[in-house]
N, C-alpha and C positions, 0 to 999 in steps of 0.2 A: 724019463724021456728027454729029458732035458741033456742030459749027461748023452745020450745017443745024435743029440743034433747038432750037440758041438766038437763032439771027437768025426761027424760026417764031414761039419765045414767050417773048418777050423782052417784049410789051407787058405781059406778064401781070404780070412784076415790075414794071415802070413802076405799074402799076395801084396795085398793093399800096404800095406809098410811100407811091403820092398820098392813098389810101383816108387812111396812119397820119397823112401830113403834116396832113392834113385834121382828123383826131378829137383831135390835140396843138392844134392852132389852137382849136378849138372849146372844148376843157377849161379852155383858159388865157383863152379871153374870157372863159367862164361864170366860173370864179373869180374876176377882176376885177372884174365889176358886180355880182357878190354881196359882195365887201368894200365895194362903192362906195353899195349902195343898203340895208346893213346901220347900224340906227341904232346909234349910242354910249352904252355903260354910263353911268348917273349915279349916284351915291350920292345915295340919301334921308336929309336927313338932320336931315329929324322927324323927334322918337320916337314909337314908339307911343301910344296912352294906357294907363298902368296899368291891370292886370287890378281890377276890384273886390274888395276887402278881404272872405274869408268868416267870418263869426262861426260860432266853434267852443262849442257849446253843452259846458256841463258833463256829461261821465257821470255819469249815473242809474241805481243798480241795485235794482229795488225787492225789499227784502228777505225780505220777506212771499212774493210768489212764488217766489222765488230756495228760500227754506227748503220752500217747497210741492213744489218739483220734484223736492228729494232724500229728503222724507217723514222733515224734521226740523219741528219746531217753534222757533221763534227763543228767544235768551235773556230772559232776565227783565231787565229796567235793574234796577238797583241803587238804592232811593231816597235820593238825597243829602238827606234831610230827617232820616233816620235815624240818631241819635247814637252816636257810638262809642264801644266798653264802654271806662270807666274804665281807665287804666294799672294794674297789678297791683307794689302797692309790692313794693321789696325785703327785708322781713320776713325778719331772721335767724331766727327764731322757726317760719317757713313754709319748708318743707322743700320745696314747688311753685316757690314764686320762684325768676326767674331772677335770678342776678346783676348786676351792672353795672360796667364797668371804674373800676376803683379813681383816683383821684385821689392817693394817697397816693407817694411818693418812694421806693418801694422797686420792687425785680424779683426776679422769680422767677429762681434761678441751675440748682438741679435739685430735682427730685421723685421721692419714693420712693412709688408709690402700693400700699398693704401690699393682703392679702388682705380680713383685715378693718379697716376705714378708719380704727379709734383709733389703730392703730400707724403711720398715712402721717409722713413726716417731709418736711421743705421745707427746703431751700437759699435762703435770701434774700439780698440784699443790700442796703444800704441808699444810694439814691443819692447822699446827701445828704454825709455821713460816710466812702461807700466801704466800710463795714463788713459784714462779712459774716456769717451767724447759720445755724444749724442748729434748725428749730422744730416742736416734734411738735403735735398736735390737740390744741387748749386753751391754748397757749402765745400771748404777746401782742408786739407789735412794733410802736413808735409808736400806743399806745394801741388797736388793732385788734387783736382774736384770731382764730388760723388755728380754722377750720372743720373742714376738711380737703383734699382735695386730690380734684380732680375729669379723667377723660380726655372730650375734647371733639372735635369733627370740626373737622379743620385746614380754613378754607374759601380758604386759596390753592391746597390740591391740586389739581389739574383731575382727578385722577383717583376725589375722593373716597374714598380707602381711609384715608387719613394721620389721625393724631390728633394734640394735643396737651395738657398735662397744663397746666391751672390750680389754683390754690393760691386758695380759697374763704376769703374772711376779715369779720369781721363788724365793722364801721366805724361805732361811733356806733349803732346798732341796724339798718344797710342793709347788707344784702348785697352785699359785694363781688368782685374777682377781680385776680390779679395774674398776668401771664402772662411771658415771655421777653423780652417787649418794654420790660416796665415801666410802672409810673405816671406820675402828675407834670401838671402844666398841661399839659406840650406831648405828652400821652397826644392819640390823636385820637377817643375816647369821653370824655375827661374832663370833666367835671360833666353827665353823662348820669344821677345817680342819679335816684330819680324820688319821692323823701322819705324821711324818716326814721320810724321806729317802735316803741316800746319791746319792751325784750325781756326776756322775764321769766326769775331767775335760775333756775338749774337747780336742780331739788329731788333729795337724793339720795335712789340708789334706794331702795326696801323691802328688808330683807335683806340691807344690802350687809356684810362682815364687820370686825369693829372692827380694834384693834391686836392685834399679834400675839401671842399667851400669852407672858409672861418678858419683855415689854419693857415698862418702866415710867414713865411723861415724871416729873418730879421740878419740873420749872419750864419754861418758856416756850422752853429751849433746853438741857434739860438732862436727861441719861436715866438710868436704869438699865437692863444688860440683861445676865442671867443666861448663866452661862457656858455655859452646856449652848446656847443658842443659837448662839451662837458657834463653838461644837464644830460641832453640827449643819451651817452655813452653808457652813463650811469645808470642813466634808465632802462636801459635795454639791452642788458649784459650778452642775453644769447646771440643779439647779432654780433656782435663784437668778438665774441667766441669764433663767429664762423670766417673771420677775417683774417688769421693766421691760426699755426696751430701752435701750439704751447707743452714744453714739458719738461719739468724738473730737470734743474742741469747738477751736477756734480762731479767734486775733483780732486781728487786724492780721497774718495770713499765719502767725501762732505757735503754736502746740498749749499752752494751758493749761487742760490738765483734760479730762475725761468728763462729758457731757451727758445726760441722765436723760430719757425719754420713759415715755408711757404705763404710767406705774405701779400695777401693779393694787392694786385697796383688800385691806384685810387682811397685804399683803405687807411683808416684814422691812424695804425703804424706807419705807415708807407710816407702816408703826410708828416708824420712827427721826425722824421731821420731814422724810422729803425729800419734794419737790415736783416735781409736770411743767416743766421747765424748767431744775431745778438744776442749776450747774456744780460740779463737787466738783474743786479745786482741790490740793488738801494735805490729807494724814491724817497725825495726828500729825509733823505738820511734813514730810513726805517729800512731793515736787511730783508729781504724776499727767500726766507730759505723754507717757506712751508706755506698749503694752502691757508692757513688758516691769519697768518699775518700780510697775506697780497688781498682777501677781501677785507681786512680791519684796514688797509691800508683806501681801501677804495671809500669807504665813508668819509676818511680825513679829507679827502680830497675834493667835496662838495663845495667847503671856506674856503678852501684855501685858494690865494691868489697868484700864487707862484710854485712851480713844479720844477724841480732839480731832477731829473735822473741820471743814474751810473751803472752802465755798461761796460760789458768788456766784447769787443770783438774783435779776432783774430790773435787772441792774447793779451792787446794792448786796450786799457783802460780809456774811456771816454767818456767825457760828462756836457748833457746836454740839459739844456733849463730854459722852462716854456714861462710865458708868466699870460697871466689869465685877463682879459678884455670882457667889458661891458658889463650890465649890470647881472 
């Protein structure tokens, strides 16, 4: 049966070839004469002409409206015709002025800034010499006298809380300042003064109280002073304490002597010759270069009838001698 259904249609496959044989022929000329009548790429190879250059106008913001929109009024110009106020000398004498940084070869080393300012005390050094001083308010150094001592806003802080402490000194009649950094040509304010101005001496107060009852000057360095004072002084050291202030001097790294500050008037120094600045050196020949030898010194001193002291102020050496009255 089989053999009868393929010899019936058999043309049928015949058919089917020819149909494919046919649409393969056909596909394959069509692609040929479209590769053959397909023109060929060329490269162009003018250039374009450049796009035209746009000019970019400046922004303009007119500010008048601008200020109109946000319901401000614009600023005031400032007239550059209009002079500007005088510099404000540094006037020691003027308690407003500011200071200006010192030109002078010295540094601040430390600062004691007291409650109330006569007693501040200053650490200096001098750069020139390397020498190092202890100087209360009124006391002088390269011809400059300390003011006082002033706390300032440190302005490297970023945080602004910091301070730092200047040593106020009065240069020639200007107001000056010395700070950590130091003076000197190669300060980077140096000769920023902005002139000089006299300063008139200080008058003393009204009232202020003399020498002490029992101390009596005899000559230009020479005293008497009643024993009964001497009793008393001895006896009651803490007041005497509070009558100037006192503090280890040294020089070239050495301890010679006790340094005298803010000596109040009327008081048992004040009466004897000493002075803001004194170094008291040796009493009666014994050296003062530690506490422990200025109290052994204070016992001797009950007999004794005669007092020699040796001082140095301003540099220059001075010897004064007290002798002692009554019984």
């Amino acid at each position: 049966m089989l053999d009868l259904f393929f010899r019936k249609y058999a043309w049928t496959a015949n058919l089917a070839l020819l149909f494919a044989a046919a649409w393969l022929t056909a596909k394959t000329v069509n692609t040929l004469v479209g590769a053959a009548i397909r023109p060929r790429p060329q490269a162009e190879l003018a250039l374009p002409p450049p796009a035209p250059v746009r000019t970019v106008l400046p922004a303009s913001i007119d500010e008048a409206r601008l200020y109109h929109l946000i319901g401000r009024e614009p600023p005031q110009q400032a007239n550059e015709a209009t002079p500007a106020a005088p510099a404000r000398p540094q006037n020691c004498a003027d308690p407003r002025a500011e200071p200006a940084r010192s030109d002078l070869r010295l540094a601040l080393v430390a600062g004691v800034v007291a409650e109330q300012p006569r007693f501040s005390l200053a650490t200096i050094t001098d750069l020139s010499s390397r020498e190092t001083v202890v100087l209360g308010v009124g006391d002088r150094i390269q011809g400059a006298q300390l003011l006082g001592l002033q706390r300032v806003r440190d302005g490297g802080d970023v945080t602004g809380n910091a301070f730092k402490v200047i040593a106020v000194l009065c240069n020639r009649g200007t107001k000056e300042y010395l700070d950590f950094e130091g003076g000197g040509s190669e300060a980077p304010d140096a000769g920023a003064n902005l002139g000089y101005a006299s300063v008139p001496r200080p008058s003393p107060r009204p009232g202020a109280p003399g020498p002490m009852e029992g101390v009596r000057a005899v000559s230009k360095d020479k005293y008497e002073i009643d024993r009964k004072v001497i009793d008393g002084t001895l006896n009651n050291l803490s007041a005497i304490s509070t009558q100037a202030r006192i503090v280890p001097s040294f020089k070239n790294g050495v301890a010679n002597g006790f340094k005298l500050f803010s000596i109040q008037p009327g008081s048992l120094y004040a009466s004897i010759g000493i002075e803001n600045g004194d170094v008291i050196q040796r009493v009666n020949g014994y050296e003062l270069n530690s506490p422990e030898k200025a109290l052994e010194l204070y016992q001797k001193l009950r007999d004794s009838g005669h007092v020699t002291i040796e001082l140095e102020r301003q540099g220059q050496p001075i010897r004064k001698e007290y002798n002692i009255t009554g019984p």
